[in-house]
N, C-alpha and C positions, 0 to 999 in steps of 0.2 A: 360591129362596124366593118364595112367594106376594106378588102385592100388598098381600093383608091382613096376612101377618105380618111384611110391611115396616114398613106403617105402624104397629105393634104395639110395635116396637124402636124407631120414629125419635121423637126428642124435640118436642114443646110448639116453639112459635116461643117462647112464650112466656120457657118454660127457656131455651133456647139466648140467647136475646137476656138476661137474667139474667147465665150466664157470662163471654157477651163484656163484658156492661158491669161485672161486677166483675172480670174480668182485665184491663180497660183502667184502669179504675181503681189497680188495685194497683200495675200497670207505670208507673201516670203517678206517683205519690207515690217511688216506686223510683227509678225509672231519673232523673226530673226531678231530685230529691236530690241523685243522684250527676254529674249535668252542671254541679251548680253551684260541685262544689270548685275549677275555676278561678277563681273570682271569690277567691276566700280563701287565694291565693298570695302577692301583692304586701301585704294585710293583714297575716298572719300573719308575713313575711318583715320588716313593715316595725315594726308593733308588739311584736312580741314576740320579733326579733331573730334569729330561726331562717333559717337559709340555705336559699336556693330547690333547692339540690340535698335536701335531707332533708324539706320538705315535698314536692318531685316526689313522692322517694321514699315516705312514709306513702300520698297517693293514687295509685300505684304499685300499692303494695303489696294495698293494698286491689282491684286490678283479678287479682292473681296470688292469692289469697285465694279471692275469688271462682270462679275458675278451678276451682281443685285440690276446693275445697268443693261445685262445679256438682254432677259424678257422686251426693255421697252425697245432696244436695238433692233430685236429681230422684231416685235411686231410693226415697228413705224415701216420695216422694210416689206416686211408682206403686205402694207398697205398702201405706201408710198413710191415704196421702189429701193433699189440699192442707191440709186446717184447720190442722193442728196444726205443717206444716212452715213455712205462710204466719205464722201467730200466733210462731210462736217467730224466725223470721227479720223480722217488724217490731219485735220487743223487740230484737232483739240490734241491727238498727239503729240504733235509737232510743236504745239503750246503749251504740253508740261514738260518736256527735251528741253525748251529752252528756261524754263523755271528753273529745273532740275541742276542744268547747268552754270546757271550765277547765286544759286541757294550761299546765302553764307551760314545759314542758321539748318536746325534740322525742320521744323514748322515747317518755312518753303522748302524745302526738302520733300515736307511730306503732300504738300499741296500741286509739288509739278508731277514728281514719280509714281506719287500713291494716288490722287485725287485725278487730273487730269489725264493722264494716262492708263488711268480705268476704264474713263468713260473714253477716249478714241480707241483704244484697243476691242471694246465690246461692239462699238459701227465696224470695225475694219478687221473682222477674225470670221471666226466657224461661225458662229450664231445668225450671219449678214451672209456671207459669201458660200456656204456649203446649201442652205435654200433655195439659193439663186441657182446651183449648181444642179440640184438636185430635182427641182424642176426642169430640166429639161430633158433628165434622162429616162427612159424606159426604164419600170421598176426592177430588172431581170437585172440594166447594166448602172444601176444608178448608185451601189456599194464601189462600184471601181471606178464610175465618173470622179465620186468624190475623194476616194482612193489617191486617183491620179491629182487631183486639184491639192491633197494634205498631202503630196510625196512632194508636188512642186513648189509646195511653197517650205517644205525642209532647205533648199537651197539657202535662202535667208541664211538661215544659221550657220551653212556652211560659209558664208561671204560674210557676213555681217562679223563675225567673231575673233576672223584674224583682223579685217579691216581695225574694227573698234580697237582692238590691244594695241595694234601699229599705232593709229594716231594716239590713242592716249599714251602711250609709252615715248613720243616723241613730240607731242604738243599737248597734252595736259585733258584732265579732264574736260574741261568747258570746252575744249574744241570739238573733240569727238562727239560731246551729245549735241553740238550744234552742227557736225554734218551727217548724226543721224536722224535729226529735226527736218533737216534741208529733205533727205530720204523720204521724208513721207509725206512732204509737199508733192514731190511727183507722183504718189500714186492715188492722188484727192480726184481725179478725172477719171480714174476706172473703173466708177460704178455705175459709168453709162453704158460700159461695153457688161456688166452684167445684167442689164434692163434689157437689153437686147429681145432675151426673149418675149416682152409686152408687146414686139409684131407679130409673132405667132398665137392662134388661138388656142394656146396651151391652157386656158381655164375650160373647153370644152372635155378637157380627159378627168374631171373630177365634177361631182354636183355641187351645185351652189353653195356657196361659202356660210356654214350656221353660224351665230353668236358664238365671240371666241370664248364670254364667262360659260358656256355649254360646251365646249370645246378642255375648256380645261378643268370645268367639273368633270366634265368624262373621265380624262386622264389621271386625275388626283383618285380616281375610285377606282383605276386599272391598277392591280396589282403590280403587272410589271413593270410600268412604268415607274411605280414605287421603289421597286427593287432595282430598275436600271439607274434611277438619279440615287439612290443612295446609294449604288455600287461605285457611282460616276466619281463622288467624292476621295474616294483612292488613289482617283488616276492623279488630280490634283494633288492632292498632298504630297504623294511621290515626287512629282515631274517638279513642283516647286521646291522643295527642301533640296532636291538634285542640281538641279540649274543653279539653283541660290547659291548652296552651300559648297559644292561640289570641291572648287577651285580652292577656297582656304582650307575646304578636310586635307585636302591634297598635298597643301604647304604646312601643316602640321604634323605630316605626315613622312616630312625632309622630300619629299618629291621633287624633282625639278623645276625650277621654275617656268613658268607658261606650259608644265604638262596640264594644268586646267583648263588653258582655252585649248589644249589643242582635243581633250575632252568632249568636252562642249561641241566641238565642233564636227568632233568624229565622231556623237550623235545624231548632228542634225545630219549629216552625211548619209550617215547607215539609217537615219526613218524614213529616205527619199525611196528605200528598195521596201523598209518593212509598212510605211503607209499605205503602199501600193498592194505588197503583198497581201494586209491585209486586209483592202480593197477589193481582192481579188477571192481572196479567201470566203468574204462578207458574203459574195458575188454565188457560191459554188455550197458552204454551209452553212445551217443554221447561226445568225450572227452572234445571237449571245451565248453563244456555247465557243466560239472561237474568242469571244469576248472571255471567259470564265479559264479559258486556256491561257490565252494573253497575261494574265495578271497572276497564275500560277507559275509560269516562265518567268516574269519581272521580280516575284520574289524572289526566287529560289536564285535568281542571277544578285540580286541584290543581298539576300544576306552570304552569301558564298562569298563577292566582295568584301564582307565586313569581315567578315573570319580568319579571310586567306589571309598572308604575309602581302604587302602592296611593293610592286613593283611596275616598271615601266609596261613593263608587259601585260600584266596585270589589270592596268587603266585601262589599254587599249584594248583587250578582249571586254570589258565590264562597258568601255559604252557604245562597242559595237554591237551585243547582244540588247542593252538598254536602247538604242537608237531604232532596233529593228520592232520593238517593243512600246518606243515612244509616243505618237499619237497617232497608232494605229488605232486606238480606242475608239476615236474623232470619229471617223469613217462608220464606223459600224455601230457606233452608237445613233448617230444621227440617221441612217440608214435604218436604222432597228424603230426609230421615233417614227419616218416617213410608211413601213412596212405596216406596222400595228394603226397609225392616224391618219396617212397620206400627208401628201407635200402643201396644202392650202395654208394650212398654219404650223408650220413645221420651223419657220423660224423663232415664232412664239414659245412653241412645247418644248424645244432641242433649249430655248436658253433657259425656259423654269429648271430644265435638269440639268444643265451646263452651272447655275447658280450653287448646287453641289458643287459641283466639280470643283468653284472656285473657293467656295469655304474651305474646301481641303487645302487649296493651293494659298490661302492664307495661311494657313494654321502649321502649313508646311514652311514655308519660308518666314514667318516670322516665329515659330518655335523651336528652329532651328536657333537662330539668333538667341534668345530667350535662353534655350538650354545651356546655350555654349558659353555667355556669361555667366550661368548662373552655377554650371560645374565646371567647364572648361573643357570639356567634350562632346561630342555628338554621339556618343552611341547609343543613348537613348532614343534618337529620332531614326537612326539608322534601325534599329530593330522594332520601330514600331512601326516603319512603311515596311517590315516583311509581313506582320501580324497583320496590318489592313490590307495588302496585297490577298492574303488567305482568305479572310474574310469578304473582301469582292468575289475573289472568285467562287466563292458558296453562293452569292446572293444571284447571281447570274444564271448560272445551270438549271434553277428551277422555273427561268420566266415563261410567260408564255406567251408566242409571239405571230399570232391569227389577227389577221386582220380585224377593226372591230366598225358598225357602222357608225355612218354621220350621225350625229344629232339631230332629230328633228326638228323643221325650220317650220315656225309658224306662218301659216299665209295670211297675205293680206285680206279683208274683204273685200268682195266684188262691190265692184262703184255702181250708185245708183242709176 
């Protein structure tokens, strides 16, 4: 193709800078939200008598929700578009926030936090908004498009986390998740600024769209693919057992009190440099090999946590190193999806293996729970996100990651 009918096809700085900053947006209200159901374990368990294994389980639940709902999220959006899958997954958030919040029983419990907030976190996260994202970038810059898009929506975490402990600490739980409800009413309208790109003829940089069941038989018979979603499953288990659990290891631990949200929060702080980083990184090396490093660093940072003596100090170097490690994954995993299949159905294929990801993130944050009643410690879970940590990163280094072709698309016959 010509250089003029390059530039013809390639979007506006303008546009592009639009999407990214409404998909960082949308991910920082999402994703922020949902890092902050550890704080609302010791609450919930203490005020309204619910046992820490069934609330684990409701924000569990909600992570394996999310999961099984990712595929039909991301395809209605590759077919429909973001607006309408963004809009309907901020209400339905917003609609388990407020369950969640007058639950007097654990059932509604499990129906606002686990149930409905699966299914608006899977419209309104990676699987919807890194797509949209990623279709618009040239393949060279499309690891740090989305880089940039997971860096900016770590902000969430960093706002969302003191906010949330402020009002609950000063008006009670049901407030707090009723003005984090209010929160993701406003970002129901920002899937029209990721539609954006349906004015540019950005379907003429890929051939026509094959059958997606050929599309994803392909992929189920791609080795690496095999190897990326089951490696994907780690990152979950980790990120969830951590978020969940983090805050009460902490006070068992005589820790200071609120050194968990400030944790938490100087996480989501430090993934703002290390999503980007390794955005950047995706950008410059082979992905799944910086992917197979990532999760050799997250161990080694994570059991060294477990071993050392815990101290203030101590927290704070563990989730600056974890924060910079956090959902760098994201980026270069979905990066790695669009390199090897292209971006036509990339929000289909990224959530079959994101559906990993979140089984871990169940099994993490509810066997967390699980563990801890049933010895009264976590180091059982603590030492077994170092062993899958290991084990990711073995299954990663050997992918292979060559572009593969379309699917052939049967033609119509010629009309009489």
């Amino acid at each position: 193709m010509s250089t003029a009918n390059s530039k013809r096809f390639a979007l506006p700085f303008s546009q592009t800078t639009l999407v990214i900053i409404a998909g960082a947006l949308i991910l920082s209200a999402a994703m922020g939200i949902r890092q902050t159901f550890g704080l609302f374990i010791g609450p919930f368990s203490f005020d309204r008598g619910l046992p820490v294994t069934l609330i684990a389980f409701a924000i569990a639940l909600h992570n394996l929700v999310w999961g099984f709902a990712q595929p039909f999220a991301g395809a209605a959006a590759d077919r429909y578009g973001s607006a309408p899958v963004v809009a309907f997954g901020a209400t339905t958030f917003a609609a388990g926030l407020g369950v969640a919040a007058v639950a007097p029983s654990g059932p509604l419990l499990i129906v606002g936090m686990g149930l409905l907030v699966g299914i608006g976190v899977s419209c309104t996260t990676f699987g919807v908004v890194l797509p949209a994202v990623g279709r618009i970038a040239s393949p060279e810059k499309r690891s740090m498009a989305m880089g940039l898009v997971s860096a900016g929506g770590s902000a969430g975490q960093v706002l969302m986390i003191p906010l949330v402990q402020s009002i609950r600490l000063s008006s009670g739980i049901a407030t707090s998740l009723f003005v984090l409800a209010f929160l993701m009413l406003l970002i129901a309208p920002l899937g029209i600024v990721l539609d954006r790109r349906a004015s540019v003829g950005m379907q003429l940089q890929e051939p026509p769209a094959a059958p997606l069941r050929k599309v994803f038989a392909q992929a189920i018979r791609h080795r690496g693919y095999r190897l990326l979603t089951l490696g994907f499953f780690t990152c979950g288990f980790q990120l969830a057992f951590i978020a969940t659990h983090l805050p009460e290891y902490l006070t068992l631990c005589h820790m200071p009190v609120g050194l968990g949200a400030t944790a938490l929060a100087l996480i989501g702080l430090f993934n703002m440099a290390g999503s980007w980083g390794c955005g950047w990184l995706g950008g410059r090396f082979r992905q799944h090999h910086v992917l197979g490093w990532l999760y050799l660093i997250r161990s080694a940072t994570i059991g060294a946590f477990f071993l050392l003596p815990k101290t203030s100090a101590s927290v704070v170097i563990f989730a600056a190193v974890m924060g910079l490690t956090w959902l760098g994954t994201v980026p270069l995993t979905s990066g790695l999806v669009a390199k090897v299949f292209g971006t036509r159905h990339l929000g289909s294929l990224f959530g079959v293996c994101f559906l990993s990801h979140q089984i871990g993130s169940f099994l993490g944050a509810w066997l967390g729970g699980l563990v801890f009643d049933l010895t009264g410690s976590y180091s059982l879970l603590w030492e077994a996100t170092v062993v899958a940590g290991l084990v990711a990163a073995m299954l990663h280094f050997p992918i292979d990651d060559k572009a593969v072709s379309t699917p052939a698309i049967r033609s119509k016959p010629a009309a009489a």
